[in-house]
N, C-alpha and C positions, 0 to 999 in steps of 0.2 A: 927911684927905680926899685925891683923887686930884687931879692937876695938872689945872689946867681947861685949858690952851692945848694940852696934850698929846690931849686929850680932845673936843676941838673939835677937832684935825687929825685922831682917829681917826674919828670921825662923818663930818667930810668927805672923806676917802678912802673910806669907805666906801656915803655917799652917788651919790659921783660912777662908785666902780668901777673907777678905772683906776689902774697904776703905770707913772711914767715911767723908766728906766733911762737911763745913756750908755755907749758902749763906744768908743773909739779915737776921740773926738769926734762921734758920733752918737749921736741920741735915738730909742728906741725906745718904743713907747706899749701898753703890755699890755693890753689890754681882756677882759672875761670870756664866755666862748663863747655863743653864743644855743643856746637847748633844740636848733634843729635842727641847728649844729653841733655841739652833744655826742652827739645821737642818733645823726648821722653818722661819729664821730670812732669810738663802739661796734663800725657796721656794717666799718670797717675793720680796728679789731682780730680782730673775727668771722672776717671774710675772710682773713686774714693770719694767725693762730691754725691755721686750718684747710688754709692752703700749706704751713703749716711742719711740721706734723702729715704733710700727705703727702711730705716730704719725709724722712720718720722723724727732725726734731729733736723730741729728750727732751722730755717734761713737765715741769712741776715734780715732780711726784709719783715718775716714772721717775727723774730725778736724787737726789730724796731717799732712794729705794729703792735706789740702787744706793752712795750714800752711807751710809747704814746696814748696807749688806752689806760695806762697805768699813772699815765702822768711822772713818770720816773725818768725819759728823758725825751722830750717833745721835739715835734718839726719849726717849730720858733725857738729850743737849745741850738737845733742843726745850723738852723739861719743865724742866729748868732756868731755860732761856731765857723760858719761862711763867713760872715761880717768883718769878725775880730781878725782872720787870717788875712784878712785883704787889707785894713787896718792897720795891721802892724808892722804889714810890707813896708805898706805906703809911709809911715810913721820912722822906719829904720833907712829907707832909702834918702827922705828929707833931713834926717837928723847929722850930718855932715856937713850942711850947707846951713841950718837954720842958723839965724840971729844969737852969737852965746847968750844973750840975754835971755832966750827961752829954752836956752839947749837942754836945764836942769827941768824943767815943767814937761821937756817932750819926755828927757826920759823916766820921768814918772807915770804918766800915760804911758808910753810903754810896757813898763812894769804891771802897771797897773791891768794895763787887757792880756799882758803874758799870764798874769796869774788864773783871769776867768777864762782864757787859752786851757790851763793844764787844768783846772777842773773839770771844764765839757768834754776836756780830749780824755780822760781817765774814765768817765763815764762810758764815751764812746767806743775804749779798746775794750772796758769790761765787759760792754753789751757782745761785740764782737767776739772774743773768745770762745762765748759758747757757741757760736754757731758753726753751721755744716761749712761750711765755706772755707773759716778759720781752721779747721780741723784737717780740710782737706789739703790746704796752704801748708800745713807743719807736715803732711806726708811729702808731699811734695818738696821742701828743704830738709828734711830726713835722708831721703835719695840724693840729693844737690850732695849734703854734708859728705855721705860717704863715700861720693864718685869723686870729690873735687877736694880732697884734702890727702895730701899726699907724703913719701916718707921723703929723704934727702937722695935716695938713689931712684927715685919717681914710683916706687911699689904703692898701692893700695893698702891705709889702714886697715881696712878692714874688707873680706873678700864681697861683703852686701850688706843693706841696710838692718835687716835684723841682727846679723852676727853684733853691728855697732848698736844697736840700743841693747841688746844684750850683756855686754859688756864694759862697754863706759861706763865711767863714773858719773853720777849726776853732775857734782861740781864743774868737772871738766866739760860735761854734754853742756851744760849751760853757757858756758865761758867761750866756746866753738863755735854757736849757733849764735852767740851774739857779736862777736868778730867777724864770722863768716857773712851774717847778713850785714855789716857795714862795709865789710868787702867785693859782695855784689851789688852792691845798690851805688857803688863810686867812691872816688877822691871825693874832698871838699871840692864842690865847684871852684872854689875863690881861687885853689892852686893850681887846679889846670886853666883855668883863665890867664892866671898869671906867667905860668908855662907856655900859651898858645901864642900872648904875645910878645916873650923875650926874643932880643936878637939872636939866641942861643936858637933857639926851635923855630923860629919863622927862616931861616937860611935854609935848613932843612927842607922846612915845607914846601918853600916856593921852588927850591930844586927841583923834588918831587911833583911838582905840579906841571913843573917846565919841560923838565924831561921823559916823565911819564912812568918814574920809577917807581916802586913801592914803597912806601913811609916803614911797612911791618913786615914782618915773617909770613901771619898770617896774609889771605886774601881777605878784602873787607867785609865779606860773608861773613870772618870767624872773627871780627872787632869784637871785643867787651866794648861797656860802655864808657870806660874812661878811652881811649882810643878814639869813640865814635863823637864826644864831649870836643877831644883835642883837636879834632879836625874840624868840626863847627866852628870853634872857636876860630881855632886858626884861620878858619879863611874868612872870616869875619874881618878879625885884626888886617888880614891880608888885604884886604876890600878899602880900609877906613885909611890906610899908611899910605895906601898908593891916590887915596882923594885928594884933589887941591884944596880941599877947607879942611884938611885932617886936623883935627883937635890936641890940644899942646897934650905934651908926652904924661903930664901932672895929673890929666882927665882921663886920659888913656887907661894909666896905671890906677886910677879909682874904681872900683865897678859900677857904685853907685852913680857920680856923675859922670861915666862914661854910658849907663844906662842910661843916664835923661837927658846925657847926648844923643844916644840912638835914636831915642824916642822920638825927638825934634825935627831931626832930617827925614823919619819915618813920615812925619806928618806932613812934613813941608812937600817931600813925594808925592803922597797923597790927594794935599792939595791941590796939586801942580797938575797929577794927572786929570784930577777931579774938571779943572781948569780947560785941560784940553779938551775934554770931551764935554763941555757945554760951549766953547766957543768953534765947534764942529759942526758943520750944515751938512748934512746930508745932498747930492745932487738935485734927488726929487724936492725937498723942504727949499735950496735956492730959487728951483725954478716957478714956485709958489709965492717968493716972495718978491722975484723979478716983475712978476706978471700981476 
């Protein structure tokens, strides 16, 4: 079974939305953008996308082109780079179940493609950097940074985007900007999975579902994405508990073999439908084969 105290702090950060950080003895308070600052946060990359462009910086697309003409990083690195990532899913999702007599050989293959992983991937972000796209992406969380991080009485660090690059310190601009993008990008999936299916949060949920109440403060227009993750989940779990072949609690609680549990029932559906619809005669096709 999953930690409960663990699992009660992931609900209630998640509930509440926000993360608190310190830096050089100061507390910073992240909170998640409302729809009309993300709409806005868009219109700036838009704008800014479109400066840089008249200023002829490269694309992405014109840097990967001229890096292929270059031979510095090719469309068979990229396919690798596709390759390896599907590879190593697949490679980490087996490795639970395998034979221990090869468990040590998987995870050297592992190893082994993580490491030509972070070489094509350090290529790939360098290429990236310079372009217009990249450029226009960091105006873009420049604006996020300073709408969306806040004091302990909920005031605005700083009254707009320049005053704040203006005045922060590097160290601290760096140390923000990288917390803050691990903050909008989510929890570990693995813990709100594990949140979605405890008895703790599925009582809740199915309340909610039952009675037609609201799960949040917000309306689901204004979920982040840990929110919008927990509710997938949950009603996943919700789905597989209430099946007569639900799966022991041991596969449940795994993600791995609870994914290739999914997967199996996924197919078996599949099949099944696949099944109905050839052993389906149309009226006109019977009366053709009546006759």
């Amino acid at each position: 079974m999953d930690n409960y105290f663990e699992i009660q702090n992931t609900i209630s950060k998640i509930i509440i939305g926000e993360k608190r950080v310190v830096k050089n003895g100061i507390e910073y308070i992240f909170h998640h953008p409302t729809p009309r600052e993300t709409y806005n946060s868009y219109l700036i990359y838009e704008e800014r996308l479109k400066e840089l462009k008249a200023k002829s910086i490269m694309t992405e697309k014109e840097i990967f082109d001229l890096a292929e003409k270059q031979k510095i990083y090719t469309k068979r690195d990229e396919a690798s780079f596709t390759f390896l990532e599907k590879v190593n899913r697949d490679l980490n999702r087996k490795f639970k179940t395998v034979d221990p007599r090869f468990k040590k050989s998987f995870k050297k293959r592992i190893e082994e493609n993580q490491k030509q992983l972070s070489l094509l991937n350090s290529k790939r972000t360098a290429l990236k950097s310079h372009s217009a796209e990249y450029l226009a992406y960091q105006s873009r969380l420049n604006y996020l940074l300073a709408k969306c991080i806040r004091k302990r009485n909920n005031e605005y660090f700083w009254p707009d985007v320049d005053t704040m690059l203006n005045t922060i310190q590097t160290d601290v601009y760096n140390f923000l900007m990288e917390e803050y993008i691990k903050f909008i990008n989510g929890m570990p999936i693995q813990k709100i999975r594990a949140a979605a299916r405890s008895p703790l949060w599925q009582t809740s949920f199915r309340y909610s579902v039952e009675s037609g109440q609201q799960l949040f403060s917000q309306p689901s227009s204004e979920w982040d994405i840990n929110k919008i993750l927990l509710c997938y989940w949950s009603m996943i779990y919700k789905n597989v508990y209430e099946k007569d072949n639900c799966p022991p609690q041991a596969i449940i609680d795994d993600d791995d073999l609870f994914d290739d549990w999914l997967d199996k029932e996924q197919k078996k559906s599949r099949d099944k439908k696949s099944n109905k619809k050839q052993s389906f005669v149309k009226p006109a096709e019977m009366s053709t084969i009546l006759n």
